[in-house]
N, C-alpha and C positions, 0 to 999 in steps of 0.2 A: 256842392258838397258831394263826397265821397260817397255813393251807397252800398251797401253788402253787395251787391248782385258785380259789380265792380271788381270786388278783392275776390270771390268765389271765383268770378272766370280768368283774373290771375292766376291763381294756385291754381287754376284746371291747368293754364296753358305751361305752365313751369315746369308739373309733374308730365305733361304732354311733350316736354322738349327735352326730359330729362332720359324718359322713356325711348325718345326715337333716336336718342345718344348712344342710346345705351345697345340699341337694338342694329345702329350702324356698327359702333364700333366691335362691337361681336360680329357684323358679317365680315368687317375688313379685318377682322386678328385670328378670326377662326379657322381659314386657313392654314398661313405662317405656325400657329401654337399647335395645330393637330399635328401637321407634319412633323414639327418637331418632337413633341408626346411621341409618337411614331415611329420615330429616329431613335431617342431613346430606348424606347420598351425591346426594340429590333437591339439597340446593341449590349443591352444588359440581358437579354436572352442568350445572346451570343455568347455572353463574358459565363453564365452561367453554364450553358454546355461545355465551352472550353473547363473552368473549372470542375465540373463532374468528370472530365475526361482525364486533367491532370489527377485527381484525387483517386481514383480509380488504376493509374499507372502507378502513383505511390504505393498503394495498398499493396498492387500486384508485387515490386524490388522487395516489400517489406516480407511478405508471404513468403516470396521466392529467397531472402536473407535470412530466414529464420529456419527455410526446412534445408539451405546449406547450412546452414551454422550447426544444425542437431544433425546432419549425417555423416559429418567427421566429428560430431562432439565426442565418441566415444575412445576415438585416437587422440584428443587433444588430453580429457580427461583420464585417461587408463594408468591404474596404479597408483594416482596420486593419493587416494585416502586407503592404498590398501589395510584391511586389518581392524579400520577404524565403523564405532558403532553410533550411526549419527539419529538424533532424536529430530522428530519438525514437529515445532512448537506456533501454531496457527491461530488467530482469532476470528471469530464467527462469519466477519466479511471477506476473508483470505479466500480469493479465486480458484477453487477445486481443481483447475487444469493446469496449476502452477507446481502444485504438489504432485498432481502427477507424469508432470513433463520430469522433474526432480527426480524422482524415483531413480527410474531406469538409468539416469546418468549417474546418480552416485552408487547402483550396482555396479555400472562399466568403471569406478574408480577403483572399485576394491572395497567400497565400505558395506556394511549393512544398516538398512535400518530399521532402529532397534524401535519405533514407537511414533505413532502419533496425537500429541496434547492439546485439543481445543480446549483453548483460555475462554469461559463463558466469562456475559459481561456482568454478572454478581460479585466476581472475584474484584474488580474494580467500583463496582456499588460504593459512595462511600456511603450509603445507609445500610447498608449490609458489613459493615466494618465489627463490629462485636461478633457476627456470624463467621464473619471469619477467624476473628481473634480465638474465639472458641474451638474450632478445627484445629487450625493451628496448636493449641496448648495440649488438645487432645491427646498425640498422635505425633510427640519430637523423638525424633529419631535416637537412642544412644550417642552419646561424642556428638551432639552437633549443637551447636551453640547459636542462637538466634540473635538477632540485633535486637535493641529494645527500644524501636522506634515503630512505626505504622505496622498495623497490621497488612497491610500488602506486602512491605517490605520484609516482614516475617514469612508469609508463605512463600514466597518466591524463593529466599534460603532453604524452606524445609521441602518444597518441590524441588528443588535443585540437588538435595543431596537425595532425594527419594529416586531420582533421574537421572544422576550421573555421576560421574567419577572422572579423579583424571587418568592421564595414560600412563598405563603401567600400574595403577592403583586398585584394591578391590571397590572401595568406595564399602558403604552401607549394607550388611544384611538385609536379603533380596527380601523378607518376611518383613522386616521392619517398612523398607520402599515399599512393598504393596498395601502397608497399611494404609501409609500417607495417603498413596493414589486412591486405597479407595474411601477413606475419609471423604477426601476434598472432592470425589463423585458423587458419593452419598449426599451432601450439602449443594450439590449444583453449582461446584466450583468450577470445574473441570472435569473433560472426559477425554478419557484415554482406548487408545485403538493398537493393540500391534499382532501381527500374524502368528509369535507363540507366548510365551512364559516372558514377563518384564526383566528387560536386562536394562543394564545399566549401562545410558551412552556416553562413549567418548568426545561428541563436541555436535552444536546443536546447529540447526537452523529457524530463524522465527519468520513468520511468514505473515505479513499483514495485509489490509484491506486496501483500496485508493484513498488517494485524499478527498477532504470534500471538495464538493465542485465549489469555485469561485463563486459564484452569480447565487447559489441557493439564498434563501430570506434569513437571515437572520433567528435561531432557534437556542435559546440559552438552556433549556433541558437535552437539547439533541447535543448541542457543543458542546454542554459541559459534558455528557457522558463518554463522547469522542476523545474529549481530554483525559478523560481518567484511564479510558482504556491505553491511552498512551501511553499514557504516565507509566500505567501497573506494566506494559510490556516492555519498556524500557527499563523497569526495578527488573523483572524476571532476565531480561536479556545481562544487567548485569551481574547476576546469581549464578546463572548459568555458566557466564565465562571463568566465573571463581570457581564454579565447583567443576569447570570440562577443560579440554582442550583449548577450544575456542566456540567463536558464535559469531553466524555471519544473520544481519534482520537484512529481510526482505522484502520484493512485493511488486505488485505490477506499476505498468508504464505509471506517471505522476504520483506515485508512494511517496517521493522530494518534494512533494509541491507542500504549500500552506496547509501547516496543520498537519502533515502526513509523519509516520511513525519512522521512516527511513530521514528526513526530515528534521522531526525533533532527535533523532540520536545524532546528524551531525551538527547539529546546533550546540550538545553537551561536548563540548571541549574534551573533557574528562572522559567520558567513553568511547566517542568515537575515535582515540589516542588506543582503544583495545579493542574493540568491537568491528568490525569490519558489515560492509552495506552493499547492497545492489538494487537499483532503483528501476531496474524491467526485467524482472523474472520471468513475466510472463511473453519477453521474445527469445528466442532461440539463441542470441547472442547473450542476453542474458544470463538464460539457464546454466550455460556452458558457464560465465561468469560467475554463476553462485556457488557451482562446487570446485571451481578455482581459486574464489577467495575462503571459502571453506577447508582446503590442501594449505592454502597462508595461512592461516592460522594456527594450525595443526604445528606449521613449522616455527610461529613462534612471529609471525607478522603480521600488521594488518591494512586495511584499506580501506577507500571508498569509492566505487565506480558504479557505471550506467552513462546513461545521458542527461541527466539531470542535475538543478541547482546542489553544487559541491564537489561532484565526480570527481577523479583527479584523472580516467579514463575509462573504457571500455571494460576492462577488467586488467586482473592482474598479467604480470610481463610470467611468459612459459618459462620453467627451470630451463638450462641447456641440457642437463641431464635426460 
């Protein structure tokens, strides 16, 4: 018969052979497997400085395309909006070096401008919708006739005739416009900025934030407010073009991507057919581009360009004029 002491020095000798298996086959693999870990790490470093290096020469062509593209922008640009008073119409995340790359180039066209309007995000609140409703009723202009649907869509009318006019038109007593604006400042609707007395501009520009990044988590308070801000700047954007010249929305590189304001207008069939877009303000090819399709519209055309999903190109084609 069988006794313990038997099965005990089995299992010793099992786990003993399993052990010195285990302890061979680790000295014969551990070579060939290091070296190759080795081999590896050595050419994904390599694949990594190569790409910092590519990445680095792109930056550089990009750098070096944008500060050529703005030091002939003022001969590509000159004259095109002579005359003309243009408004930038920005919301809270709208990149500050895009407005001021703008500036200077729609000086060099001939226009002025006459103002600039951050769109706070209350004005798109839709819990703040009676807040607004209330401004609005405050403070309509003579002659102007509001829709009788959403209260965004009502400001956006009555900001637009407080803001602008078309060409060759007086638009609104300038007393009555500064009511509006400062209504809808007093309410922390918007805030308004310009270097004298508010005139009333001939055709606008709207200048938006990026899109969200792909990869972020999932946020239904953040998204939904994202949506609305859209929303209400695409009402404003097409207010604007009723009551101006024209109106070019803007905004830096990926503004076209998912969710982005350049984006959702050319998704709307309907206005992107008037509203004209530029989808990298914020590079120097761009720029030049914004107040080129800004001159298009003035003449009564529109577009959609950049490098981004929809473009039909870079910008518009130069009069031969």
């Amino acid at each position: 018969m069988v006794d313990f002491r038997y099965h005990l020095v089995s299992i010793i000798a099992v786990f003993l052979a399993l052990a010195v298996g285990i302890v061979v086959g680790t000295a014969a693999l551990n070579g060939p497997v290091l070296d190759d870990l080795r081999d590896n790490i050595s050419r994904l470093s390599s694949d990594k400085r190569a790409l910092e290096s590519d990445v680095a020469t792109l930056r550089g062509d990009v750098t070096a395309s944008d500060q050529f593209a703005l030091s002939i922008a003022g001969d590509l640009v000159r004259g095109s909006l002579d005359g003309e008073q243009v408004l930038l119409v920005v919301t809270p995340d709208a990149p500050g070096d895009i407005v001021e790359q703008l500036t200077p180039l729609l000086k060099d066209a001939g226009a002025t401008v006459a103002g600039e309007l951050r769109v706070l995000p209350t004005l798109s609140d839709p819990e703040q919708r009676l807040l607004v409703e209330d401004v609005v009723a405050a403070v309509v202009p003579a002659g102007v006739s509001l829709p009788d649907t959403e209260p965004v869509d009502r400001a956006a009318v009555e900001l637009a005739a407080a803001l602008t006019r078309q060409p060759g038109e007086d638009g609104i007593e300038l007393s009555e416009a500064q009511a509006v604006v400062s209504a809808f400042e007093e309410a922390d609707l918007v805030q308004y900025a310009a270097d004298g007395p508010l005139e009333l501009a001939t055709a606008v520009i709207v200048v938006g934030g990026p899109a969200p990044e792909p990869d972020q988590e999932p946020d239904q308070v953040r998204d939904g407010a994202l949506q609305a801000q859209v929303d209400a700047m695409l009402r404003l954007a097409r207010a604007f073009d009723d009551g101006s010249g024209g109106v070019v929305v803007t905004g830096p590189t990926g503004v076209a991507g998912e969710n982005g304001l350049v984006s959702a207008l050319r998704g709307d069939s309907g206005l992107s057919g008037r509203v004209s877009s530029v989808d990298n303000a914020d590079r120097g090819v761009g720029a030049v581009a914004v107040v080129q399709a800004l001159a298009e519209q003035v003449r009564g055309t529109s577009g959609q360009y950049g490098a981004g999903a929809g473009a039909s190109g870079p910008g518009p084609s130069i009069p031969s004029s």
